[in-house]
N, C-alpha and C positions, 0 to 999 in steps of 0.2 A: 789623420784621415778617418780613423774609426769615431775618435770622435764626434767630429762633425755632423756624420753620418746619424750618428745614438742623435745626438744633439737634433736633427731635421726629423729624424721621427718621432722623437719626445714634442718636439712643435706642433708637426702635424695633427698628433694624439690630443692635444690638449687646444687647437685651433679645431676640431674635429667635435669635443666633447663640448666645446662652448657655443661653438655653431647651435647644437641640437637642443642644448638648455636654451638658447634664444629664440629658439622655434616651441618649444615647449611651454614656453612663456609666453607666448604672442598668443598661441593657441587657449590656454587656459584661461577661462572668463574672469573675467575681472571684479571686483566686489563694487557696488553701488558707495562710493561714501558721504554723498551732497546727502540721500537721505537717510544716513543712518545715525547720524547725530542727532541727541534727543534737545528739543530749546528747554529751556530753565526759567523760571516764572510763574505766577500767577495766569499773564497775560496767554504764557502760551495754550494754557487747558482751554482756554473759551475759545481759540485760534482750531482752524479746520486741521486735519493732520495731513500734511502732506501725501502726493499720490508718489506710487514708486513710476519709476521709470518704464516705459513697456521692454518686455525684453528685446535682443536682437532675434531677428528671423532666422532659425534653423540654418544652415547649409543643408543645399541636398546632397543624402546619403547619394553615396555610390551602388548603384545599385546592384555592382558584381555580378557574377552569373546568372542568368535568368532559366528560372525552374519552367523545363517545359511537361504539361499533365499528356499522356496520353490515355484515351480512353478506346478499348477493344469494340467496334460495332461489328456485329455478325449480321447476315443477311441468307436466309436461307431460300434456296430456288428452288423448289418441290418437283418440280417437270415431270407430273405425276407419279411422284413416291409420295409415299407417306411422310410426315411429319417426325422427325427423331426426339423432338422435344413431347410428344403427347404419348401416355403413358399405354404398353401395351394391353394391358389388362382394362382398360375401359375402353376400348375403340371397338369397334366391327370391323375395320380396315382386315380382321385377318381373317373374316368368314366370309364365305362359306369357303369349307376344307374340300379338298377332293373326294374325301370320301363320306360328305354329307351333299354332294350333289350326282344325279341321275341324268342319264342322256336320254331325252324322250324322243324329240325329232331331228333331221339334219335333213337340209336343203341343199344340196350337192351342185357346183357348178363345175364342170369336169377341167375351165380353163384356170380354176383356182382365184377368182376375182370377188364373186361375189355368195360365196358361201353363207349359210345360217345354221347355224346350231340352237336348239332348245332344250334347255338345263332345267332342272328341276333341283328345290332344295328337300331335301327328304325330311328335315326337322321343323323347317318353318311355312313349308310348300309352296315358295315364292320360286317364281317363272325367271329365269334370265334367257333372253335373247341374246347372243353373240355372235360377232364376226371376227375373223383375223387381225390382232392386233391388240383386242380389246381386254382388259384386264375386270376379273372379279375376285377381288380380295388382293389376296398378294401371289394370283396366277395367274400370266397374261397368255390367253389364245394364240399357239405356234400357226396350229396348222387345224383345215377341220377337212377330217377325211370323210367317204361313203358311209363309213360304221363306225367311226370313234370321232372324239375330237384330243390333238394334240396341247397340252398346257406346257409352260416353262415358268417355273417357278424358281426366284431365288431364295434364298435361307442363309445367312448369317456368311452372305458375301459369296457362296458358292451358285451356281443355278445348275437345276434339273429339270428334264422333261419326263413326264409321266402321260399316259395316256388313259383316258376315259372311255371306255368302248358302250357299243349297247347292250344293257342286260339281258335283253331277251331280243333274238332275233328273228323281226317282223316280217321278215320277207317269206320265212316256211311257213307253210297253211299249218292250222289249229287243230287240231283231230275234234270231228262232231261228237257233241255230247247228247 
């Protein structure tokens, strides 16, 4: 029985290895031999020389796995911020500072709607007009009171409010000179 047995898997092995060499042969291209014989004669040097054969058409590859590219697009929404790609040091985005602008007038609406504020730059002596909301540099207008106006300003992800008041106040009379 053990025999047998050896006997049907020694078969199998060697009906297994013949298979594959007869596929390895089918596969392997063939040599041209109609034109590779050379003719013999005089006659044949003045004779054309034969064309070869065209080859057979490739099989198509397998294309296996298919490389897929991705490419990262950013798209940045500004919703009035600044730019994080433009460099800080060339922009004015960050002036005027708090402490280069003057509170010269404030137009007070007591129902808090339509307030006006007039800013002064003390270095460049450009005028801003503001109201509630609006931002100058990287300080956007909280609040504007009778005597000050309120900024909120953020800074490297944290925000604070500071307030502006008037330097000198206009409402007490002047002593005559």
């Amino acid at each position: 029985m053990q025999r047998s047995v050896s006997f049907a898997l020694v078969l199998v092995a060697v009906l297994a290895s013949g298979a594959s060499a007869q596929a390895r042969a089918q596969a392997a291209p063939r040599p041209n031999t109609k034109n590779t014989a050379k003719p013999a004669g005089p006659s044949a040097a003045t004779a054309k020389a034969p064309t070869p054969a065209p080859l057979p058409a490739p099989l198509p590859a397998d294309p296996g796995p298919k490389v897929l590219i991705n490419r990262e697009v950013f798209q940045y929404a500004g919703d009035g911020r600044r730019d994080p790609f433009v460099s800080l040091l060339t922009t004015s985005d960050l002036r005027p500072l708090l402490n280069d602008l003057k509170l010269v007038a404030v137009a007070f609406d007591p129902r808090g709607q339509n307030s006006v504020a007039v800013l002064r730059d003390i270095t460049s002596k450009e005028q801003y007009k503001v109201r509630v909301g609006q931002t100058i540099g990287r300080m956007r207008v909280a609040a504007i009171q009778e005597k000050a106006v309120i900024f909120t300003i953020e800074e490297f992800g944290y925000s604070r409010q500071e307030i502006l008041p008037f330097v000198i106040d206009s409402t007490k009379m002047r002593p005559r000179q």
